[in-house]
C-alpha positions in Angstrom: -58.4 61.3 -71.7 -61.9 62.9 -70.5 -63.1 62.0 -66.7 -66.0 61.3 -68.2 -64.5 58.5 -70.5 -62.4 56.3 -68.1 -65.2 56.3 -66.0 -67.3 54.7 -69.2 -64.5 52.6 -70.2 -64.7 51.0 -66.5 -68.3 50.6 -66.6 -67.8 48.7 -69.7 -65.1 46.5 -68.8 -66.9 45.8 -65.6 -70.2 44.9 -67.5 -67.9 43.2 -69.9 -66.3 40.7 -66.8 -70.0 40.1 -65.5 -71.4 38.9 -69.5 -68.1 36.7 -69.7 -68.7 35.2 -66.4 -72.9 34.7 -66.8 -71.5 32.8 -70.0 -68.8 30.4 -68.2 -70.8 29.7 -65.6 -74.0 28.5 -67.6 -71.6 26.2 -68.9 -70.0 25.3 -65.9 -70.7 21.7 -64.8 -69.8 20.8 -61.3 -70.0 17.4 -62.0 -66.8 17.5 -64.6 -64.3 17.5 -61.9 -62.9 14.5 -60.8 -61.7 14.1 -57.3 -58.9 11.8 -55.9 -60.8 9.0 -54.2 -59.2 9.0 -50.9 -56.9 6.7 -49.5 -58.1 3.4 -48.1 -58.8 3.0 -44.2 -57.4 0.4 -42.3 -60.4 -1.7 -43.1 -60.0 -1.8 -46.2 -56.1 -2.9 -45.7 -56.4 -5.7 -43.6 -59.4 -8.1 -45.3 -61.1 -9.6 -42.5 -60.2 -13.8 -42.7 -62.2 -16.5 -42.4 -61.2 -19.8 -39.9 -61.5 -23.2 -40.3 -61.7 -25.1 -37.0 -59.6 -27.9 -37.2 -61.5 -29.3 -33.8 -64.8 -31.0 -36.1 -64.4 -33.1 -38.9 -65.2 -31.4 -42.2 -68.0 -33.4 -42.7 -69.5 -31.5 -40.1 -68.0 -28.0 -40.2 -66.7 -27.8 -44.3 -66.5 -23.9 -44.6 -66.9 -21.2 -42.3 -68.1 -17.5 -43.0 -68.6 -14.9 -41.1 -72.5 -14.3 -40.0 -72.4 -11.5 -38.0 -70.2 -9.0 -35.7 -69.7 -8.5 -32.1 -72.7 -8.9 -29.4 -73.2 -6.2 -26.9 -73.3 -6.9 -23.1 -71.4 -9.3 -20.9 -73.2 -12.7 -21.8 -75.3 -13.4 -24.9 -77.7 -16.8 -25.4 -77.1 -19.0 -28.2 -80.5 -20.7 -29.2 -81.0 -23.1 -32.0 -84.4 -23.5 -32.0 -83.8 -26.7 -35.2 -81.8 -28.3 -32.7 -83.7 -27.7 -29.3 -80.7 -26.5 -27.2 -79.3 -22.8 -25.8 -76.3 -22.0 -23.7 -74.8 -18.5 -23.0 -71.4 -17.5 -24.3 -69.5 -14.0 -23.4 -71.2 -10.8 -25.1 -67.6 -9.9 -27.1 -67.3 -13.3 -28.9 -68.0 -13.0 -32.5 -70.6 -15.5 -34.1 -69.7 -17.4 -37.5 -71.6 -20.1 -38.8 -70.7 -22.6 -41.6 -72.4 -22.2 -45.3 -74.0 -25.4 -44.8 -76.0 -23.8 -41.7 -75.6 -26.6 -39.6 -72.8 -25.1 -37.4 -72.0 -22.3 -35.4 -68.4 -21.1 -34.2 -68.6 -18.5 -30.7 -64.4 -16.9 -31.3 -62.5 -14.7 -28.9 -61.6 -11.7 -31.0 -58.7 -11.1 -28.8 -57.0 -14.8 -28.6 -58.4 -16.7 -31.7 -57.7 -20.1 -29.2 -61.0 -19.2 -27.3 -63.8 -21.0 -28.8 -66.5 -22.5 -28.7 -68.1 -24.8 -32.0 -71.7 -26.5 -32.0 -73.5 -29.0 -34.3 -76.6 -31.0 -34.5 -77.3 -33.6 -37.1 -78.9 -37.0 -36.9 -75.8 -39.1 -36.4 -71.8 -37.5 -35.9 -68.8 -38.6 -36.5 -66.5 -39.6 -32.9 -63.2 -38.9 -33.3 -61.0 -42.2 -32.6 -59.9 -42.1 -29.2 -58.4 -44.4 -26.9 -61.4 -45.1 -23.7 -59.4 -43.9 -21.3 -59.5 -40.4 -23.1 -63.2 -40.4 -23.0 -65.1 -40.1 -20.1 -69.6 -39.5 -19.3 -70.2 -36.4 -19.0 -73.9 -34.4 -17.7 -75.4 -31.6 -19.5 -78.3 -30.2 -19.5 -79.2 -32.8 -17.1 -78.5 -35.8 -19.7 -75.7 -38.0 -19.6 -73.5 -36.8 -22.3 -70.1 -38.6 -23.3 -66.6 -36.1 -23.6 -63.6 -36.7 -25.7 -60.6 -35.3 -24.3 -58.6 -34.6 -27.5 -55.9 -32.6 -29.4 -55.4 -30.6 -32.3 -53.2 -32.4 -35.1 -51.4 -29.7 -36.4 -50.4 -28.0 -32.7 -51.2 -30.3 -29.8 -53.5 -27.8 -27.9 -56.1 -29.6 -26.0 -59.9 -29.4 -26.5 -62.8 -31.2 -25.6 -65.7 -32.6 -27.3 -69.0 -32.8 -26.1 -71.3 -35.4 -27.4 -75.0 -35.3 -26.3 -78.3 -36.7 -27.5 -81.2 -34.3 -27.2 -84.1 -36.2 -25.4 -87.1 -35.7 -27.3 -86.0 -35.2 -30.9 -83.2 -37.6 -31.2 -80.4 -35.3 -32.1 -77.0 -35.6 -31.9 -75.2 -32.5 -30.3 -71.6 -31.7 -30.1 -70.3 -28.9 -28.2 -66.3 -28.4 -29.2 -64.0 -26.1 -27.1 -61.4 -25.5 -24.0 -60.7 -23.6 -21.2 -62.8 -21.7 -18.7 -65.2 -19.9 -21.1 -66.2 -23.5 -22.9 -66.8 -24.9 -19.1 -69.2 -22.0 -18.7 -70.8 -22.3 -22.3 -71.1 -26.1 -20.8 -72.6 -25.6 -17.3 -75.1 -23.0 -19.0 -76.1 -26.1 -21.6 -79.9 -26.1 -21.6 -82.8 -28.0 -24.0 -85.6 -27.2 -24.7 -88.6 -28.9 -25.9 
């Protein structure tokens, strides 16, 4: 064969390639390829759970779900403006509040025994002590009364904190243990 023809014969094959690909790729979709979804992160492993306090009677607290995640900074204020009442609580404790609205749960993420529960309604339930378990008790300035009680299920001690807000009649209880519920306690404040 001629020089002069394999050259042409290239030429043509290579114009041949570049028509062939124009074609493909007009109908080409990029969308028609399906990718593995990738594999679940831990998150999505480990569902996040929900607790139910076993320290106030369901009436009170029925359901809890979660509200919202972890505060920033050492100490964060609790207000409840319906109620008339703040107190401070420590920055990593994660906030829940029931579905009915009329409770809040402060939880340690780290030891799920650390925490703190507050309600307000007109009139709460008392659990049924024996007197010498209950003793007065001031907060904000108000005499207050406290049950010194136990969980059912496990025996761990808590206390209950039952207050009457001074100008609007509520009932308060403030439900925990240990040295981070003393604090919520001596930071109890009302407000008008």
């Amino acid at each position: 064969m001629a020089k002069g023809t394999v050259i042409f014969l290239f030429i043509l094959s290579g114009i041949a390639f570049l028509l062939i690909g124009f074609n493909w790729g007009k109908k080409y979709n990029p969308n028609s390829f399906v990718l593995p979804e990738p594999s679940p992160t831990p998150d999505k492993l480990n569902p996040t759970l929900t607790p139910t306090p076993s320290f106030l009677p369901e009436e009170v607290l029925p359901t809890i779900a979660s509200e919202s995640g972890k505060t920033t900074g050492s100490k964060s204020t609790y207000t409840d403006k319906k109620c008339g009442f703040s107190f401070s609580y420590p920055g990593s404790y994660l906030k829940q509040k029931s579905t009915n609205g009329q409770s809040s749960i402060f939880t340690n993420p780290d030891n799920e025994a650390e925490m703190i529960a507050v309600a307000c309604e007109q009139t709460l339930p008392k659990p049924p002590l024996a007197q010498e378990k209950i003793a007065n008790i001031k907060i904000g300035g108000i005499m207050g009364k406290i049950y010194h009680d136990q969980n059912a299920k496990d025996g761990t001690p808590r206390d209950e904190v039952f207050v009457t807000h001074p100008t609007n009649g509520m009932e308060i209880i403030i439900a925990g243990y240990g040295k981070t519920y003393q604090a919520a306690l001596s930071s109890f404040k009302f407000m008008k």
